[in-house]
MARBA-3410 file (N, C-alpha, C, O; in Angstrom, 1 decimal):
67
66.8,84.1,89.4,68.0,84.0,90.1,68.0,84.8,91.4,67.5,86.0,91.2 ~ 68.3,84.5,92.7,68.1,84.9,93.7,69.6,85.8,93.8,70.6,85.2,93.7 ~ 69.5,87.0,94.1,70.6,87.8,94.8,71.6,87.3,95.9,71.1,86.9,97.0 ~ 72.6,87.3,95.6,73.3,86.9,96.7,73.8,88.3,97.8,74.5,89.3,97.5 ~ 73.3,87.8,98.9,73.8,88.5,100.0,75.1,88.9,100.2,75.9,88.0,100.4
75.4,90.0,100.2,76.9,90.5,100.1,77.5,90.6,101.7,77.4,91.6,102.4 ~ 78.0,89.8,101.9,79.0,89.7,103.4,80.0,90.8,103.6,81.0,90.6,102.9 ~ 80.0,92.3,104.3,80.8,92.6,105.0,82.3,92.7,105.1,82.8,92.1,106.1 ~ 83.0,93.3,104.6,84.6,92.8,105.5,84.8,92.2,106.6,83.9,92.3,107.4 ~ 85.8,91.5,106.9,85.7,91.9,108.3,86.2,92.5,109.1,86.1,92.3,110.4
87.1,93.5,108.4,88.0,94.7,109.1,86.5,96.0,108.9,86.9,97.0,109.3 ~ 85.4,96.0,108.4,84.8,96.6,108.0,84.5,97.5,109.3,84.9,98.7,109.3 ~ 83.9,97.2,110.1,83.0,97.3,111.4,84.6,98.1,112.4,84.2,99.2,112.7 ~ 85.6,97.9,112.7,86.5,98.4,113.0,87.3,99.6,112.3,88.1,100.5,112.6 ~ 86.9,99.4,111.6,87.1,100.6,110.2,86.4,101.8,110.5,86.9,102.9,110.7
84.9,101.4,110.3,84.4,102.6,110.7,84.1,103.4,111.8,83.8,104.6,111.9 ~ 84.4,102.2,113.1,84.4,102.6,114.2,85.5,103.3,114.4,85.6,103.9,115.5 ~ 86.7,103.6,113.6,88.0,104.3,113.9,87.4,105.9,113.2,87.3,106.9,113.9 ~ 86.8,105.6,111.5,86.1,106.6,111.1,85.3,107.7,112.1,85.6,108.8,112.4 ~ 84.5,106.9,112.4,83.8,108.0,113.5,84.2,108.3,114.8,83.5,109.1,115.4
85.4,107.8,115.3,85.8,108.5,116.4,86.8,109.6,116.2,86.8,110.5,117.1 ~ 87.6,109.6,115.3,89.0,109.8,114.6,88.0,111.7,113.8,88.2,112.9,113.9 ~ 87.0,111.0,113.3,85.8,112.3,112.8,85.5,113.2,113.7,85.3,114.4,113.4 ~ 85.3,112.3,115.3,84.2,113.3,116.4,85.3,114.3,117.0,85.1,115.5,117.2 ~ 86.8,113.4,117.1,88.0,114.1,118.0,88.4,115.3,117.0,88.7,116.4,117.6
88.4,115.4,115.7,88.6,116.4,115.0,87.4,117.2,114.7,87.7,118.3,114.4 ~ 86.3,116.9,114.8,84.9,117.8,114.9,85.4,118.4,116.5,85.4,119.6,116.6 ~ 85.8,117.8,117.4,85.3,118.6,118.7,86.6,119.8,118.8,86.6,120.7,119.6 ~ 87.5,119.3,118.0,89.3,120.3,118.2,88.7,121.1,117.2,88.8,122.3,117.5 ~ 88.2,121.0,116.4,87.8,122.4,115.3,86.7,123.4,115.7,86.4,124.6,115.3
86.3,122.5,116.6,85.0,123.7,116.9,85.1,124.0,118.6,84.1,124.4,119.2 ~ 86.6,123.7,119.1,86.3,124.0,120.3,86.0,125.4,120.5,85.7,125.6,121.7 ~ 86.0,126.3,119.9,85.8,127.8,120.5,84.5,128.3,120.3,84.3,129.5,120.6 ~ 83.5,127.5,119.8,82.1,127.7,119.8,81.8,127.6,121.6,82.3,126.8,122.4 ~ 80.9,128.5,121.8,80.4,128.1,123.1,80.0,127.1,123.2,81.0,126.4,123.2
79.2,126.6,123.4,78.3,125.3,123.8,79.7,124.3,124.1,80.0,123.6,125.1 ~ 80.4,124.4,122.9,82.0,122.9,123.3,82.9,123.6,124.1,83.7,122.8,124.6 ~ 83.2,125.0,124.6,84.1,125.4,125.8,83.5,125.3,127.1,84.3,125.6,128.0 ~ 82.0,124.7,127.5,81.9,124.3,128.4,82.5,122.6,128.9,82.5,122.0,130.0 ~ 83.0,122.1,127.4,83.3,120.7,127.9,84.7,120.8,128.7,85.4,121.8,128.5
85.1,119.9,129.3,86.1,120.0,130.3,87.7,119.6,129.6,87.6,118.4,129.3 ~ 88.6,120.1,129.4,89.4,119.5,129.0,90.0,118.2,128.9,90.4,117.7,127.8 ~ 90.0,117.6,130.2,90.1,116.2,130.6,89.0,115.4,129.5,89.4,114.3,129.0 ~ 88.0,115.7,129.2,86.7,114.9,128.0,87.5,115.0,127.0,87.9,114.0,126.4 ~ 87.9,116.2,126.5,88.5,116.3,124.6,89.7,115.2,124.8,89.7,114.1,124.2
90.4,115.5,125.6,91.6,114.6,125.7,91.4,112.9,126.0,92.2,112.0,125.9 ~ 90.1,113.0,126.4,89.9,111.2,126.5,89.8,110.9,125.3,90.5,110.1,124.9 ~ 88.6,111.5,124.5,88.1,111.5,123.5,89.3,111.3,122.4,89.4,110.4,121.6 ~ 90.2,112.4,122.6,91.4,112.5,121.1,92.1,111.1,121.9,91.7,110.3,121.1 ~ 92.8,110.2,122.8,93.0,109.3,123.1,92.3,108.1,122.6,93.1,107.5,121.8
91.6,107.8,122.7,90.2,106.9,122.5,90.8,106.8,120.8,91.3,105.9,120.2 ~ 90.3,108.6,120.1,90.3,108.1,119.0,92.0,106.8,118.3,92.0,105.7,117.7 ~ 93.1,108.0,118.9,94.6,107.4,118.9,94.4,106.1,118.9,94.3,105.5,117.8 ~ 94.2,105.6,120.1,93.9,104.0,120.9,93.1,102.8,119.5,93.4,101.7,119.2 ~ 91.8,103.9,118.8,91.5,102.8,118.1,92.2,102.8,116.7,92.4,101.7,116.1
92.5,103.9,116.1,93.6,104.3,114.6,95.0,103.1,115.4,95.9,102.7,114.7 ~ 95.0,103.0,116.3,96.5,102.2,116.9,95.9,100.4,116.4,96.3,99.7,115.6 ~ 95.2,100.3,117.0,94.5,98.9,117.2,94.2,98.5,115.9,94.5,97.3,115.6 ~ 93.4,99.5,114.8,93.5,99.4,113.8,94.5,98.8,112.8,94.3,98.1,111.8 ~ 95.9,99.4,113.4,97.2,99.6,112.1,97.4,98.5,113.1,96.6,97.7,112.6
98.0,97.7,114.2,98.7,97.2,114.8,97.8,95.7,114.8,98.5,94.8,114.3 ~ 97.0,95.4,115.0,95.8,94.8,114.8,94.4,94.3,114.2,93.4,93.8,114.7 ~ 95.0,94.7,112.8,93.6,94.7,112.1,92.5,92.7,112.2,92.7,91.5,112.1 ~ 91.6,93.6,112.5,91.0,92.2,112.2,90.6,91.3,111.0,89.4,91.4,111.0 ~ 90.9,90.6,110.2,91.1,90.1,109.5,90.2,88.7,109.0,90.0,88.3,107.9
89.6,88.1,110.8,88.9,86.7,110.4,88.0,87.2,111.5,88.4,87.9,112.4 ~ 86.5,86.3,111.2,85.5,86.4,111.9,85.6,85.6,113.2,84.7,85.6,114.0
END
């Protein structure tokens, strides 16, 4: 009997793209007082914590649902 290929969500790929941005904006606010991340510019964290907002928004408001 041949395995069947297991398809994906389709909210899957949006999902985790919220995962990892939503991850990086709170990795980069937790460790802003390490050197190396007080050289980033304020204006970058703030795009970044936006960005993440924007896709956790698109997510809840928008989920995608069909291919």
């Amino acid at each position: 009997m041949v395995a069947q290929r297991r398809r994906p969500r389709p909210a899957q790929k949006q999902q985790l793209r919220c995962a990892v941005v939503c991850g990086l904006a709170l990795l980069l606010w937790g460790f802003r007082w390490l050197w190396p991340l007080q050289w980033l510019p304020g204006w970058l964290l703030l795009l970044i914590i936006v960005w993440a907002f924007l896709e956790l928004a698109a997510l809840l408001l928008i989920p995608r649902r069909w291919r």
